[in-house]
C-alpha positions as CSV (number, residue, x, y, z in Angstrom):
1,X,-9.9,-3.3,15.0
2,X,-6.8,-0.7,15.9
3,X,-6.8,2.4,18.0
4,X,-5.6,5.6,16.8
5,X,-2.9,7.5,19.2
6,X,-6.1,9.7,19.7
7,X,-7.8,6.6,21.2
8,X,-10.4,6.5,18.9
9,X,-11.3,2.9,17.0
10,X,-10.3,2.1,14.1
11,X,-11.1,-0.2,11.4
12,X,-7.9,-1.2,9.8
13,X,-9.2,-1.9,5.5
14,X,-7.0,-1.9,2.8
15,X,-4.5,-4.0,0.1
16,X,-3.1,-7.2,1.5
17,X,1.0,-6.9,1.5
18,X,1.0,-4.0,-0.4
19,X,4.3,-2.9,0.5
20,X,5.4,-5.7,1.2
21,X,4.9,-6.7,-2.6
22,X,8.1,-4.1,-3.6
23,X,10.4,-6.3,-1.6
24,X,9.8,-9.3,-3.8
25,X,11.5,-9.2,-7.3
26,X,9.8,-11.7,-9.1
27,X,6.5,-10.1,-8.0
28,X,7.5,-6.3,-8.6
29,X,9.5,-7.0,-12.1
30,X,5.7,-6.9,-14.0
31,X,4.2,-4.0,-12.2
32,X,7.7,-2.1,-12.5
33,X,7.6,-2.6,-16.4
34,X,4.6,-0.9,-16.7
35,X,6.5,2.2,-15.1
36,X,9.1,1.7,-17.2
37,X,11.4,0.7,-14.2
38,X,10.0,3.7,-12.3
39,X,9.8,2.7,-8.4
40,X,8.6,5.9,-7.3
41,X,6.2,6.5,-10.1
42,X,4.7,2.7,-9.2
43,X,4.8,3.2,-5.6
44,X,3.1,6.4,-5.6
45,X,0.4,5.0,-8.3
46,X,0.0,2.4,-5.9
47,X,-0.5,4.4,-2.8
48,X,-3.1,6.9,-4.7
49,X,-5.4,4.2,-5.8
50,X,-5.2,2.8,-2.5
51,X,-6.3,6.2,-1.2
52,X,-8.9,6.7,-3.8
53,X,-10.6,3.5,-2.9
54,X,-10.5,5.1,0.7
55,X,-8.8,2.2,2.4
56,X,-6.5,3.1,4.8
57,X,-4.0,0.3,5.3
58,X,-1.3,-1.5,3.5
59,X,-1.4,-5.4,4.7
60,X,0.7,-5.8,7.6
61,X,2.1,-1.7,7.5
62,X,0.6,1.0,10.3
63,X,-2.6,3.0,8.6
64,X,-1.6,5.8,6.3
């Protein structure tokens, strides 16, 4: 459990290492590929499915 700067709780749910994942080279060459080398394009991918599964936090990063 987290508390926003508002004070309020919050329940931290979301990918494990998410972002943490782009700073690994073996792990990101496969996704990457499939953007045709595209960081920005997989990042954002990334990011919106996150969002549309309405989690709100990428593995050890702050919430979004």
């Amino acid at each position: 459990m987290f508390i926003t700067p508002e004070g309020h709780p919050c329940a931290a749910l979301g990918a494990n290492h998410a972002g943490q994942f782009f700073n690994d080279a073996k792990q990101t060459a496969a996704t990457l590929a499939r953007f045709q080398g595209d960081r920005t394009k997989a990042e954002d991918t990334i990011s919106q499915a996150i969002a549309d599964l309405n989690l709100n936090a990428g593995g050890r990063s702050k919430p979004m």
